[in-house]
Biopython code that builds the backbone (N, CA, C, O; Angstrom):
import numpy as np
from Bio.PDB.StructureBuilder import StructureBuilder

atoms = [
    (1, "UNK", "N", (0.826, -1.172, 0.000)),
    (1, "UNK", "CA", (0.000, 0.000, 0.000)),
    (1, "UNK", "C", (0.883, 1.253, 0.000)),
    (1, "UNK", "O", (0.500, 2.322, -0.475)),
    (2, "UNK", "N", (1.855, 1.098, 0.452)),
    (2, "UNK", "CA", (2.668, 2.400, 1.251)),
    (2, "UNK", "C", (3.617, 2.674, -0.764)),
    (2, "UNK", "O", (3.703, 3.754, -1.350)),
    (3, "UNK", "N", (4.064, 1.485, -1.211)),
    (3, "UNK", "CA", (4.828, 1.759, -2.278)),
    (3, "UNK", "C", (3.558, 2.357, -3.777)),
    (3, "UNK", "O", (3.950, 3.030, -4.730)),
    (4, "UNK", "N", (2.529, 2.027, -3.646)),
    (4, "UNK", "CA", (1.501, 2.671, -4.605)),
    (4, "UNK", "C", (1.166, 3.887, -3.757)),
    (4, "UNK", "O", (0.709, 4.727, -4.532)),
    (5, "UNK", "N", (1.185, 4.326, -2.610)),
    (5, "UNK", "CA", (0.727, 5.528, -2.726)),
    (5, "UNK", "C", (2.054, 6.725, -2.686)),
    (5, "UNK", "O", (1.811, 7.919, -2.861)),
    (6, "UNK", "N", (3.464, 6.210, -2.431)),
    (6, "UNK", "CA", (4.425, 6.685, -3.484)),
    (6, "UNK", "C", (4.353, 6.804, -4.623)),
    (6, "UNK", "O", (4.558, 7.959, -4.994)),
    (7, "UNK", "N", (4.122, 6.027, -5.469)),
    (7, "UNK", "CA", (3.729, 6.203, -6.756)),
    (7, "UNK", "C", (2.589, 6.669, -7.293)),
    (7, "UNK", "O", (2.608, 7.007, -8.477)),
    (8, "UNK", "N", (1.615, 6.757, -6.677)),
    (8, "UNK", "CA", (0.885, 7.886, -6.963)),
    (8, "UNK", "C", (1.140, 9.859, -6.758)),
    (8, "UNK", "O", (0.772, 10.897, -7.307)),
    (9, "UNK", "N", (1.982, 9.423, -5.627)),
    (9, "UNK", "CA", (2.104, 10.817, -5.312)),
    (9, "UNK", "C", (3.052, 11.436, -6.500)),
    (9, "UNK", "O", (2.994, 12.477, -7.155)),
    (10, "UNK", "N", (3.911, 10.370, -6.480)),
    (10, "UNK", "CA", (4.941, 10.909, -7.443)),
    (10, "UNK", "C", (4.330, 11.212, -9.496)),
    (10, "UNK", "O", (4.589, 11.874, -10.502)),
    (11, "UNK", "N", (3.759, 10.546, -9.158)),
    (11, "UNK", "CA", (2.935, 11.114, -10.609)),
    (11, "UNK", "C", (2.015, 11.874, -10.621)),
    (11, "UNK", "O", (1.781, 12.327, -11.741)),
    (12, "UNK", "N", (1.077, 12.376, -9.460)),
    (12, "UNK", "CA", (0.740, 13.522, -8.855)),
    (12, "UNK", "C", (1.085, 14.560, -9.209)),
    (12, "UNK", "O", (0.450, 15.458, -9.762)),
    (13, "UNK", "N", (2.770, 14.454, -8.719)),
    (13, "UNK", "CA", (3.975, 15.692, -9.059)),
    (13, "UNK", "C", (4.188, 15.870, -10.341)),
    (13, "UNK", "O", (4.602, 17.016, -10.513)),
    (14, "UNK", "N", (4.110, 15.331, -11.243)),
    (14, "UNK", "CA", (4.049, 15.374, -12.645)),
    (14, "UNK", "C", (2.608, 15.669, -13.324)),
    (14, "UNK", "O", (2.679, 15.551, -14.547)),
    (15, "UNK", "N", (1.027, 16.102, -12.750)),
    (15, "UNK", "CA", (0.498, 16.927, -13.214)),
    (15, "UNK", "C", (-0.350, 15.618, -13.651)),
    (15, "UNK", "O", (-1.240, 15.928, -14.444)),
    (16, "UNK", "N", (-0.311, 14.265, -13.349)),
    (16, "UNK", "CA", (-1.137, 13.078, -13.228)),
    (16, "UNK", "C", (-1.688, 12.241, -12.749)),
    (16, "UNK", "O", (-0.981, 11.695, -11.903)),
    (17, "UNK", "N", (-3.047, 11.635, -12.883)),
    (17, "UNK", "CA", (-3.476, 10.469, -12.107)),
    (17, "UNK", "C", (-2.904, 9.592, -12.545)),
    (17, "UNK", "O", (-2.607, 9.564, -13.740)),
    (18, "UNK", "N", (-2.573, 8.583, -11.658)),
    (18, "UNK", "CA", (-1.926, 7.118, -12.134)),
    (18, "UNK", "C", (-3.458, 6.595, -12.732)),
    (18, "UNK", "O", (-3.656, 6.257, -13.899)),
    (19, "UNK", "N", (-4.531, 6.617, -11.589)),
    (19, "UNK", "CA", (-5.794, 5.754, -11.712)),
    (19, "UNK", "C", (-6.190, 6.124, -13.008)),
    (19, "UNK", "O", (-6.961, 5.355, -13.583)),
    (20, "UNK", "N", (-5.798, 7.205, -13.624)),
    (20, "UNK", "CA", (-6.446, 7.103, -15.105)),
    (20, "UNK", "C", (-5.452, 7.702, -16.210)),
    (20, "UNK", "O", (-5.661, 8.316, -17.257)),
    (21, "UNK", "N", (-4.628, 7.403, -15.750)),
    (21, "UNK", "CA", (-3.181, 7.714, -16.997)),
    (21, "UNK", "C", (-3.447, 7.055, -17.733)),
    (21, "UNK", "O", (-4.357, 6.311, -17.370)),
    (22, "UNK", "N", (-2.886, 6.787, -19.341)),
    (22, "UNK", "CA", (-2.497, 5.499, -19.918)),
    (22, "UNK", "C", (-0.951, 5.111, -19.911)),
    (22, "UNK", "O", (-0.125, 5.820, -20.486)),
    (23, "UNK", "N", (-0.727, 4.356, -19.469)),
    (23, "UNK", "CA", (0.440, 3.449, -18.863)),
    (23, "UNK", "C", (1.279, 2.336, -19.725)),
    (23, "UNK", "O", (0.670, 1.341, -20.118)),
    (24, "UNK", "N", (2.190, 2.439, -19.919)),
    (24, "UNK", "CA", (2.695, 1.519, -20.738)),
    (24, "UNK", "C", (3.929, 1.282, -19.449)),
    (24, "UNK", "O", (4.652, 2.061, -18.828)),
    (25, "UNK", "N", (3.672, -0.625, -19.431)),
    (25, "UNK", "CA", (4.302, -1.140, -18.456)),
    (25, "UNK", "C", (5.581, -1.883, -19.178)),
    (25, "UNK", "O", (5.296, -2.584, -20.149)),
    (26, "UNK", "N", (7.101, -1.786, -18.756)),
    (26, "UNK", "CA", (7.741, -2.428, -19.192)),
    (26, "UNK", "C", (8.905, -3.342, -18.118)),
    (26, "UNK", "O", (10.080, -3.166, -17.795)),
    (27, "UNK", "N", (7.954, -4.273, -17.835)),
    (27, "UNK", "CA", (9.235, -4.659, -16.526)),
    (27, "UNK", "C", (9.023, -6.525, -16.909)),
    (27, "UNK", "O", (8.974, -7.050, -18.021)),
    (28, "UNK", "N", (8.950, -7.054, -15.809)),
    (28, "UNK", "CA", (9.156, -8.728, -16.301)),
    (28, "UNK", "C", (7.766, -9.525, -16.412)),
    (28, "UNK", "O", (7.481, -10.681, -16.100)),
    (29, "UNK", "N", (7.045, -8.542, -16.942)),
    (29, "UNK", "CA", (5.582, -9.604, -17.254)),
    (29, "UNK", "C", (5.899, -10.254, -18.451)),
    (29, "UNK", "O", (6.562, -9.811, -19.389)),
    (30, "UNK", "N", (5.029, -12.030, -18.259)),
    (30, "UNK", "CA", (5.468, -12.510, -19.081)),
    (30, "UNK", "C", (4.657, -12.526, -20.374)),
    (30, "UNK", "O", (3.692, -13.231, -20.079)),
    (31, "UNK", "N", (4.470, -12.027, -22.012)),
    (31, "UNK", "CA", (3.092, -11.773, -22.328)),
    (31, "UNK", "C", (3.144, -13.309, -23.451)),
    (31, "UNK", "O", (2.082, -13.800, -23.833)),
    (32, "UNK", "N", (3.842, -13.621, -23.663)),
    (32, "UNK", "CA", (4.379, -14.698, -24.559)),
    (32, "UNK", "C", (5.539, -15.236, -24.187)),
    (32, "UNK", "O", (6.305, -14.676, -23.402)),
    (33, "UNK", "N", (5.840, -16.797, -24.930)),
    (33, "UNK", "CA", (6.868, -17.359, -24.788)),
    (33, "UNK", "C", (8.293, -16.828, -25.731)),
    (33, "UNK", "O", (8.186, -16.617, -26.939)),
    (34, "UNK", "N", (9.351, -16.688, -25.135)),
    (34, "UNK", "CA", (10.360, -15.480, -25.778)),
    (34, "UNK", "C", (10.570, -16.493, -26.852)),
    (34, "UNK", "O", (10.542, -15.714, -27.805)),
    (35, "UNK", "N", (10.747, -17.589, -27.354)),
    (35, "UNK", "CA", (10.755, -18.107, -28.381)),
    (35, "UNK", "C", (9.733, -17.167, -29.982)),
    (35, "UNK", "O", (10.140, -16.901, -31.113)),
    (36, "UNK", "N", (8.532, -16.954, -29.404)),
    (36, "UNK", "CA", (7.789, -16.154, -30.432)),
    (36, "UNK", "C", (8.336, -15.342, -30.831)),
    (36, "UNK", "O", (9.034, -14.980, -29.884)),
    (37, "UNK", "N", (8.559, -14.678, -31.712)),
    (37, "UNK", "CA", (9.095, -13.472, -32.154)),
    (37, "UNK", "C", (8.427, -12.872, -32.797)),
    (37, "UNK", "O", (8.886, -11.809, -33.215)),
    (38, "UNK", "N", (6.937, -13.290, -33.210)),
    (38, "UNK", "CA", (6.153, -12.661, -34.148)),
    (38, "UNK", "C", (5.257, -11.577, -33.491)),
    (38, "UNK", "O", (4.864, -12.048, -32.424)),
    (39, "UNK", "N", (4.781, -10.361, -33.670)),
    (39, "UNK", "CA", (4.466, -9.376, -33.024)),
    (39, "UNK", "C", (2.926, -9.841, -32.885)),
    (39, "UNK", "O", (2.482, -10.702, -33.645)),
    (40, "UNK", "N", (2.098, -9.220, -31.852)),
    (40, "UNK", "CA", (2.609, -8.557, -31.073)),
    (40, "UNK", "C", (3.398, -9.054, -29.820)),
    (40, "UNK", "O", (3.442, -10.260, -29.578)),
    (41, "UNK", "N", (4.005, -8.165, -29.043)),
    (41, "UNK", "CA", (4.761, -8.274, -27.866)),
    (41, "UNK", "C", (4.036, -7.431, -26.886)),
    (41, "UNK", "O", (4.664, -6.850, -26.001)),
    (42, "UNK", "N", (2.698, -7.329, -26.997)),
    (42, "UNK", "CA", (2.582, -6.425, -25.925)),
    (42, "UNK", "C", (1.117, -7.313, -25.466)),
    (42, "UNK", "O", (0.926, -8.388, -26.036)),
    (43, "UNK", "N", (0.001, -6.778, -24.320)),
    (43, "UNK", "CA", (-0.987, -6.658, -24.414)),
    (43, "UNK", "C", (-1.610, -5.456, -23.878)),
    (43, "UNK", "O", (-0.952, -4.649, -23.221)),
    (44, "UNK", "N", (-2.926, -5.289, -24.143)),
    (44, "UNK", "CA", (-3.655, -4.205, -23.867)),
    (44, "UNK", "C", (-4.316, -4.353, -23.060)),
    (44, "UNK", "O", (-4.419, -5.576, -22.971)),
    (45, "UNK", "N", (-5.064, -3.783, -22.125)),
    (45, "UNK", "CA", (-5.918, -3.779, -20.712)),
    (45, "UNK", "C", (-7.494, -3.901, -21.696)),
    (45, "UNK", "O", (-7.472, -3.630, -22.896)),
    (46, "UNK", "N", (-8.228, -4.148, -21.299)),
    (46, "UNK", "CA", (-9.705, -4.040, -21.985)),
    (46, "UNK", "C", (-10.092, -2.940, -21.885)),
    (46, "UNK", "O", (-10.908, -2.696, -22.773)),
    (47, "UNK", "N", (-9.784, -1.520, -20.749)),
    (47, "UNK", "CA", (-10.220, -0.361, -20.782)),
    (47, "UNK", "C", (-9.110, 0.640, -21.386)),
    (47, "UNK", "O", (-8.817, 1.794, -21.074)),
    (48, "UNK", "N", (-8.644, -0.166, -22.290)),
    (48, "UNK", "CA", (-7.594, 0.615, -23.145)),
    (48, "UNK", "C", (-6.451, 1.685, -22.314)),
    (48, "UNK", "O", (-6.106, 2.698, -22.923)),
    (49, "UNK", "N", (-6.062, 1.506, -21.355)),
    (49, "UNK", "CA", (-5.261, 2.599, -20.487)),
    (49, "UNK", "C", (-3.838, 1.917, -19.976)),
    (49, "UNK", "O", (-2.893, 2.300, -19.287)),
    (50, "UNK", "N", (-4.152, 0.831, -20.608)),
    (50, "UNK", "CA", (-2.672, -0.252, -19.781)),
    (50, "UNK", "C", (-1.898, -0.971, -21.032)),
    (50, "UNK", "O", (-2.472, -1.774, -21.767)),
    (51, "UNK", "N", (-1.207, -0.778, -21.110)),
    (51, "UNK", "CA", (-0.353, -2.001, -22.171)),
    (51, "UNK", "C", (1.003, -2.440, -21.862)),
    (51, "UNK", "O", (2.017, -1.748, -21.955)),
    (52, "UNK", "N", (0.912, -3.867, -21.420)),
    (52, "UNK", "CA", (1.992, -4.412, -20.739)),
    (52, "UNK", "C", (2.883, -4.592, -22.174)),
    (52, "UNK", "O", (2.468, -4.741, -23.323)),
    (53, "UNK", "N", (4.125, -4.526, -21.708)),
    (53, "UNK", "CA", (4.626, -5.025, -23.190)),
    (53, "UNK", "C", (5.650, -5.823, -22.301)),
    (53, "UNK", "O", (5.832, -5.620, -21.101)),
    (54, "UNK", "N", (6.492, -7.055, -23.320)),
    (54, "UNK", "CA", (7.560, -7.527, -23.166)),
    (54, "UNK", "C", (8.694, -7.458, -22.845)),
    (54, "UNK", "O", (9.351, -7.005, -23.783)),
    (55, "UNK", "N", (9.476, -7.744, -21.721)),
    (55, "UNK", "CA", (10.823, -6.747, -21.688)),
    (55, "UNK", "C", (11.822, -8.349, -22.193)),
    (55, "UNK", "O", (13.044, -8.206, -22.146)),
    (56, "UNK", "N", (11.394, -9.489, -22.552)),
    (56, "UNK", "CA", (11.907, -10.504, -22.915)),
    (56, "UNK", "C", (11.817, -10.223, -24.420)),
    (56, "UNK", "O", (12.799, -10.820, -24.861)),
    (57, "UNK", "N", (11.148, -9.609, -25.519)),
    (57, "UNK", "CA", (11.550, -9.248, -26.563)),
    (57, "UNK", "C", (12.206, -8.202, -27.304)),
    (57, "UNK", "O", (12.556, -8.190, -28.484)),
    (58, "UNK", "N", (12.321, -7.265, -26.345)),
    (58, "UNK", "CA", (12.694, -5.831, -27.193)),
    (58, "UNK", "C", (13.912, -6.036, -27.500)),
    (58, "UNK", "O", (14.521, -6.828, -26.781)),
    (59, "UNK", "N", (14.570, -5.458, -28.533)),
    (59, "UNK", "CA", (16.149, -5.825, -29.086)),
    (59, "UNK", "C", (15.717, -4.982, -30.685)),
    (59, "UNK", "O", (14.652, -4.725, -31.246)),
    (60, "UNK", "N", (16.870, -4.797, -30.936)),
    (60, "UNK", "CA", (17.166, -4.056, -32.119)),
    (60, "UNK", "C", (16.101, -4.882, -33.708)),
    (60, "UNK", "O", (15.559, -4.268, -34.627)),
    (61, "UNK", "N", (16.138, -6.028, -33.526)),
    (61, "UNK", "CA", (15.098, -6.256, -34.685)),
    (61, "UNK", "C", (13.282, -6.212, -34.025)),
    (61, "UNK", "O", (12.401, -6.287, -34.882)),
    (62, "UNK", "N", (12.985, -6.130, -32.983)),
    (62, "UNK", "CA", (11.851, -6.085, -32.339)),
    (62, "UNK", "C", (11.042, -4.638, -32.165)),
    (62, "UNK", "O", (9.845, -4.527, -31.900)),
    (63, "UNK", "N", (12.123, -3.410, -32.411)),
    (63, "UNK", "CA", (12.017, -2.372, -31.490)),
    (63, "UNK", "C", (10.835, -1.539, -32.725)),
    (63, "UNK", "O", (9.928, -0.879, -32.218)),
    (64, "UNK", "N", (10.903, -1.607, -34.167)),
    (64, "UNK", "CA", (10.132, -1.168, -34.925)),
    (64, "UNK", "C", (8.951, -1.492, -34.524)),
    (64, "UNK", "O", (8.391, -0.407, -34.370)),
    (65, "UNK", "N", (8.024, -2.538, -34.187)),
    (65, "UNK", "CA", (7.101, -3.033, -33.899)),
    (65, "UNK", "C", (6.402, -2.183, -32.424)),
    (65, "UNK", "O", (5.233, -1.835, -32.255)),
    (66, "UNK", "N", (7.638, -2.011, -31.449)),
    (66, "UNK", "CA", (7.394, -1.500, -30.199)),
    (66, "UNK", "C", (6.900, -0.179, -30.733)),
    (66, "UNK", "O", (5.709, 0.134, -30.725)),
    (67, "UNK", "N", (7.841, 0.554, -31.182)),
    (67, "UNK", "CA", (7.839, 2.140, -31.587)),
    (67, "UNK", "C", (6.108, 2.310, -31.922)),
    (67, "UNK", "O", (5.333, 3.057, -31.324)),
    (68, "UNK", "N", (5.790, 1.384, -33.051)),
    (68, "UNK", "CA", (5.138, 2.112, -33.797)),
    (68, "UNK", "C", (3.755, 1.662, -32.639)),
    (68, "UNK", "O", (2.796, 2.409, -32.829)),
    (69, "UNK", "N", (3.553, 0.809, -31.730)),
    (69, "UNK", "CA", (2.034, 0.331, -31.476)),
    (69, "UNK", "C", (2.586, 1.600, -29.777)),
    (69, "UNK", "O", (1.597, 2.018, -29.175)),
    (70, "UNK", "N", (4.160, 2.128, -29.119)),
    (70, "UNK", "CA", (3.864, 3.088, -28.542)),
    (70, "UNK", "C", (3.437, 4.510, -29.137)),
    (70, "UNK", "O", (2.881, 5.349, -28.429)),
    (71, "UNK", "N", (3.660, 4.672, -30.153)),
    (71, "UNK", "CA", (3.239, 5.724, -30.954)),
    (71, "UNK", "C", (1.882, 5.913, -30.988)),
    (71, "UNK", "O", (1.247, 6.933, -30.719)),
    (72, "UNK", "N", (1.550, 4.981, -31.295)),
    (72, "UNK", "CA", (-0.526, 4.958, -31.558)),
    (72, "UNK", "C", (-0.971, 4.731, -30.066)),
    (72, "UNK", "O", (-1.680, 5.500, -29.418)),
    (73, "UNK", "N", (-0.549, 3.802, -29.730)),
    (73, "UNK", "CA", (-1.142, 3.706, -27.977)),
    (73, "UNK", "C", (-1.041, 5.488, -26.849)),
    (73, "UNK", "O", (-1.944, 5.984, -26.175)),
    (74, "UNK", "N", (0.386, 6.005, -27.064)),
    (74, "UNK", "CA", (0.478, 7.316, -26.880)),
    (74, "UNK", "C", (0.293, 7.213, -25.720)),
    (74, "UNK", "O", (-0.716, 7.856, -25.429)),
    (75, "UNK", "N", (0.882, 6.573, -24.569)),
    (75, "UNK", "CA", (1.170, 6.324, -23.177)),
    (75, "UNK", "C", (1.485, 7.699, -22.783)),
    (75, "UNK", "O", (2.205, 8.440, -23.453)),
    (76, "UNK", "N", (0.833, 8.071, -21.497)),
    (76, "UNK", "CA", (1.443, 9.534, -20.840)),
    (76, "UNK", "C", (2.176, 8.847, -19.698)),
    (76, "UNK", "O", (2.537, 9.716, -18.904)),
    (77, "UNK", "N", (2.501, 7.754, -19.341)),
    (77, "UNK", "CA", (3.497, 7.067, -18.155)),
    (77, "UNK", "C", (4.140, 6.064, -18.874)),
    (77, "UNK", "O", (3.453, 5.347, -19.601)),
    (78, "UNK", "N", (5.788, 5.825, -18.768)),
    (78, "UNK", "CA", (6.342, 4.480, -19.088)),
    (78, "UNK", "C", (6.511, 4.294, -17.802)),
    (78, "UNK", "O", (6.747, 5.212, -17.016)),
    (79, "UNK", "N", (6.388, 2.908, -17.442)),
    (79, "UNK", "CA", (6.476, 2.475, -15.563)),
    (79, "UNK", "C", (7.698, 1.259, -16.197)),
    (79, "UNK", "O", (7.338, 0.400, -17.002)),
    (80, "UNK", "N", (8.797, 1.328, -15.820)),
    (80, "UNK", "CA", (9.787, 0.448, -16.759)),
    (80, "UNK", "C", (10.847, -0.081, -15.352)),
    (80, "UNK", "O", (11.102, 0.527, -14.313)),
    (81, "UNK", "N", (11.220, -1.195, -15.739)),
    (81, "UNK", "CA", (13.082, -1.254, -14.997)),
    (81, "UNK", "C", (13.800, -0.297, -15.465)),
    (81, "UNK", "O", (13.528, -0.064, -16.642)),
    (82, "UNK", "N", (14.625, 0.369, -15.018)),
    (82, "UNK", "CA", (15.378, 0.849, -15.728)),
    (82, "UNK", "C", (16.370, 0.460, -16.889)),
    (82, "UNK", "O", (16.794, 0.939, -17.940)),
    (83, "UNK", "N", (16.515, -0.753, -16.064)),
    (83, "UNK", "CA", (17.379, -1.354, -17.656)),
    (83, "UNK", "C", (16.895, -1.328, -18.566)),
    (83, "UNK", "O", (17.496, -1.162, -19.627)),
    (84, "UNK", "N", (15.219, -1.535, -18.436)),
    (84, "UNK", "CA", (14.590, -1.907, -19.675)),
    (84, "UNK", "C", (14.239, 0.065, -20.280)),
    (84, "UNK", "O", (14.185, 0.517, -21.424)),
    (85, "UNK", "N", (14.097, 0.662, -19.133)),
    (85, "UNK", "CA", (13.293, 2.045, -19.827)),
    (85, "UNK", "C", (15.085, 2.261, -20.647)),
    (85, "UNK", "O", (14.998, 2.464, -21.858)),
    (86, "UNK", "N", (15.982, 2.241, -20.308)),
    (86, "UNK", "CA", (17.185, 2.796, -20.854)),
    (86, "UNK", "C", (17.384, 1.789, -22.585)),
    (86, "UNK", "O", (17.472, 2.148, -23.759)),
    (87, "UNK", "N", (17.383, 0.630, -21.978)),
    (87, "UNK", "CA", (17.237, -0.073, -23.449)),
    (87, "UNK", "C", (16.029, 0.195, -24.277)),
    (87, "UNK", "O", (16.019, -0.465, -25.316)),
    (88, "UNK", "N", (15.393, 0.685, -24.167)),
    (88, "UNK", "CA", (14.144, 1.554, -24.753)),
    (88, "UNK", "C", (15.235, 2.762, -25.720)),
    (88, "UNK", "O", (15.854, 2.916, -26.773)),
    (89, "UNK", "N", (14.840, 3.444, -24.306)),
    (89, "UNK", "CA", (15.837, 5.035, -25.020)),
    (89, "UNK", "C", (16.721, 4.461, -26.015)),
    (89, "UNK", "O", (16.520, 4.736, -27.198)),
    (90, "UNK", "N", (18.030, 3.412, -25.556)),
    (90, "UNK", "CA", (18.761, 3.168, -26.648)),
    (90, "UNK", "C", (18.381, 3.121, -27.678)),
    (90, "UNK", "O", (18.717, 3.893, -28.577)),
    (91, "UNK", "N", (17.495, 2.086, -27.788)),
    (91, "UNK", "CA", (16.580, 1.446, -29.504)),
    (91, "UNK", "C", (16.151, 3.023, -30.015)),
    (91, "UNK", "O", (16.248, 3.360, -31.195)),
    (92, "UNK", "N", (15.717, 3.830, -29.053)),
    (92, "UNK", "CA", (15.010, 4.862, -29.882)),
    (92, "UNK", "C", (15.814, 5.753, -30.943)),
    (92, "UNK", "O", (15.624, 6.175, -32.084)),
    (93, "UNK", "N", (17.132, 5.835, -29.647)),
    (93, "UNK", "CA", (18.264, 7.085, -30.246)),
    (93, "UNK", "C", (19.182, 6.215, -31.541)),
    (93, "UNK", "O", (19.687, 6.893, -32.435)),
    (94, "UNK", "N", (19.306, 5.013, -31.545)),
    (94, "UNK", "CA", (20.142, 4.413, -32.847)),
    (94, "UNK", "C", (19.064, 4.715, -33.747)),
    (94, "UNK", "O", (19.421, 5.340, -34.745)),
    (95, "UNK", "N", (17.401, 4.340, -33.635)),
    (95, "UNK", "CA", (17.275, 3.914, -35.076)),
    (95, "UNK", "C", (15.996, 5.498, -35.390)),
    (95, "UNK", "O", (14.982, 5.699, -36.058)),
    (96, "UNK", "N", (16.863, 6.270, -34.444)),
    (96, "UNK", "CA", (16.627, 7.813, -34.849)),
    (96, "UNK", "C", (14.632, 7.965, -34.802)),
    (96, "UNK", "O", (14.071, 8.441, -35.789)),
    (97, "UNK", "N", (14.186, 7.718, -34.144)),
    (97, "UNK", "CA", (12.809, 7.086, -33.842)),
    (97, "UNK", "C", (12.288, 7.714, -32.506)),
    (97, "UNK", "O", (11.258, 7.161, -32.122)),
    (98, "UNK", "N", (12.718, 8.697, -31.721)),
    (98, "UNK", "CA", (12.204, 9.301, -30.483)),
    (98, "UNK", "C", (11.041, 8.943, -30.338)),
    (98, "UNK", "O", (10.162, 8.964, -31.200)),
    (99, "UNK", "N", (10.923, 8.468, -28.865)),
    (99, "UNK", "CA", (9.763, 8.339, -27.933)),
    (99, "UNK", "C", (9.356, 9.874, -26.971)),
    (99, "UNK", "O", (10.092, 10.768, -26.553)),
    (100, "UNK", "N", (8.382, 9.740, -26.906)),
    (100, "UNK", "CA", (7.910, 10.869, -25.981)),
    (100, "UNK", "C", (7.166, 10.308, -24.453)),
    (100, "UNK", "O", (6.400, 9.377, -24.705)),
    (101, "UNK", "N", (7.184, 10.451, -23.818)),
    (101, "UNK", "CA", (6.380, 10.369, -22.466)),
    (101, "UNK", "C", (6.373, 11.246, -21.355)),
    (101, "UNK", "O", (7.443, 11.187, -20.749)),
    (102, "UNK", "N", (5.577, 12.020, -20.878)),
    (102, "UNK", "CA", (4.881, 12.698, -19.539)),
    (102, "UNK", "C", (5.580, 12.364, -18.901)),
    (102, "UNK", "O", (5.947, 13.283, -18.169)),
    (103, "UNK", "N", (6.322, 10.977, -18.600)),
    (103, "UNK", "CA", (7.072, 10.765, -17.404)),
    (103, "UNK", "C", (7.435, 9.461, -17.584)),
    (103, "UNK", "O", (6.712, 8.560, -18.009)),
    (104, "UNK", "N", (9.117, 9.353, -17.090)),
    (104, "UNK", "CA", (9.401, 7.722, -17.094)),
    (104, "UNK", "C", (9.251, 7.511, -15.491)),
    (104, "UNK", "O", (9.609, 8.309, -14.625)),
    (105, "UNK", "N", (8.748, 6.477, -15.339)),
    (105, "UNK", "CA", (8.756, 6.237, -13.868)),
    (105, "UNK", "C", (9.794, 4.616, -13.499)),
    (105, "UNK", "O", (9.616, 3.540, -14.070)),
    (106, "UNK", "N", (10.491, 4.805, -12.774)),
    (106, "UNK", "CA", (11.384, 3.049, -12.812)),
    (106, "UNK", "C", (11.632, 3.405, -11.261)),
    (106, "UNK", "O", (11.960, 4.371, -10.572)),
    (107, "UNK", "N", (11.210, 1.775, -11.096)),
    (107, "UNK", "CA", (11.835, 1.264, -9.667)),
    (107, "UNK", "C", (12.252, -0.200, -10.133)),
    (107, "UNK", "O", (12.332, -0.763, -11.225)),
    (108, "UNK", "N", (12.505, -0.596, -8.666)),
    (108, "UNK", "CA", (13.560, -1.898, -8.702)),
    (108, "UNK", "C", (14.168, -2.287, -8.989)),
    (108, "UNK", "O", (14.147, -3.517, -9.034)),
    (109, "UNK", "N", (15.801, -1.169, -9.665)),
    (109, "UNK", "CA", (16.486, -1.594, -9.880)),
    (109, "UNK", "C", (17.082, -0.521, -9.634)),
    (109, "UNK", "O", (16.393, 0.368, -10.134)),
    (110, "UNK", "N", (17.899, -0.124, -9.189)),
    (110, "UNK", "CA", (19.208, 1.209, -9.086)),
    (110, "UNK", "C", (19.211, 1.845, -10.568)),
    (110, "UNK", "O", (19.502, 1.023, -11.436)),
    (111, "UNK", "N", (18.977, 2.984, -10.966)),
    (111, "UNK", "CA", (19.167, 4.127, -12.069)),
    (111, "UNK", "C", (20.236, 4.931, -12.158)),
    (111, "UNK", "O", (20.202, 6.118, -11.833)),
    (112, "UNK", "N", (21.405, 4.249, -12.670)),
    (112, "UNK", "CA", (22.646, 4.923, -12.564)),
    (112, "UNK", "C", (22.327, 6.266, -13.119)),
    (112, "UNK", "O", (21.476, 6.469, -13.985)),
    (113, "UNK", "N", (23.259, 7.384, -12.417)),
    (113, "UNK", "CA", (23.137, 8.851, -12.704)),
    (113, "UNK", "C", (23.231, 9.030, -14.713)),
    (113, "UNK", "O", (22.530, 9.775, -15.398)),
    (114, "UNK", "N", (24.175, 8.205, -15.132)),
    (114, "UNK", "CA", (24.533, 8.112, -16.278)),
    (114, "UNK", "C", (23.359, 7.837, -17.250)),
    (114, "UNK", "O", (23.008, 8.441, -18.264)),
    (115, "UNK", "N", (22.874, 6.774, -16.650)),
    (115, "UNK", "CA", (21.655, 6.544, -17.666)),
    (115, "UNK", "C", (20.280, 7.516, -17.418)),
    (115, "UNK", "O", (19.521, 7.698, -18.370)),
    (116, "UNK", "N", (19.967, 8.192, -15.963)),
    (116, "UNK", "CA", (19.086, 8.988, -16.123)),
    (116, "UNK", "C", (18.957, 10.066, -17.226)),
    (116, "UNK", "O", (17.916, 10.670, -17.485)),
    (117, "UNK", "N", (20.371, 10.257, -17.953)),
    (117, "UNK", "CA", (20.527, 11.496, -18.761)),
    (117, "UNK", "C", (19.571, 11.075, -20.035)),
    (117, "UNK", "O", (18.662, 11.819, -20.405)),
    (118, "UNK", "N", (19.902, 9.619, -20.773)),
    (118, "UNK", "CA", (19.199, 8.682, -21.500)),
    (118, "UNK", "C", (18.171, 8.652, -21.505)),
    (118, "UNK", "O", (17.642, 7.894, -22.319)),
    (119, "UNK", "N", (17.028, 9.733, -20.290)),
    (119, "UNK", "CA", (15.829, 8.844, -20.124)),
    (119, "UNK", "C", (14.878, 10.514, -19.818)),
    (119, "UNK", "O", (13.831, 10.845, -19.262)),
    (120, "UNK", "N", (15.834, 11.096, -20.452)),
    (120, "UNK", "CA", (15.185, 12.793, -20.252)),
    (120, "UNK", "C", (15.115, 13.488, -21.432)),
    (120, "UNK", "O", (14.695, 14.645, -21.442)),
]
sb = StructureBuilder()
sb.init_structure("model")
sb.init_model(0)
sb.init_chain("A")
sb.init_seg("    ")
for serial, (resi, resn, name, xyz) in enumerate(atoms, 1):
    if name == "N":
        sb.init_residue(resn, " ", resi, " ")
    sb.init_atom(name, np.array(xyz, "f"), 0.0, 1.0, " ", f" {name:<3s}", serial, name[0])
structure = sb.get_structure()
């Protein structure tokens, strides 16, 4: 209870409800078997505001697929690992493809100072 109403507050501070953001989740849900490679890699919530995606597929031949369904989905929160929100950023900045989001939000994993720069 105590770590969601951190995270609410903290997206609060950013001028948002969590309870009705749209959210794009990127941490270790499993949405398919990583063997698949055929898209999609994500799923969608039924009230359209959630889309878990894969952090077992994203990689440089996967990331076109990501881009384009975050593009149309148009998430105002990425809620990510950091490894994964930074390997995001990476894919974005090689294949010259910028992401936009209201706010990256990452826990559970340490956010080196270095990579926060990556993620702004």
């Amino acid at each position: 209870m105590f770590e969601q109403a951190v995270i609410d507050w903290l997206v609060a501070k950013a001028g948002l409800n969590f309870a009705t953001a749209k959210v794009a989740v990127l941490r270790a849900d499993t949405i398919k078997p990583p063997e698949d490679r055929a898209p999609p890699y994500w799923k969608i919530s039924a009230d359209r505001r959630i889309a878990t995606l894969s952090a077992h597929h994203l990689d440089q031949e996967t990331f076109p697929a990501y881009a384009d369904m975050l593009e149309a989905f148009a998430p105002d929160v990425l809620y990510a690992y950091p490894s994964m929100a930074v390997a995001l950023a990476t894919l974005s900045a090689r294949a010259k493809r910028p992401l936009r989001f209201k706010l990256v939000l990452t826990s559970s994993e340490e956010l080196p100072s270095q990579a926060r720069a990556k993620l702004t």
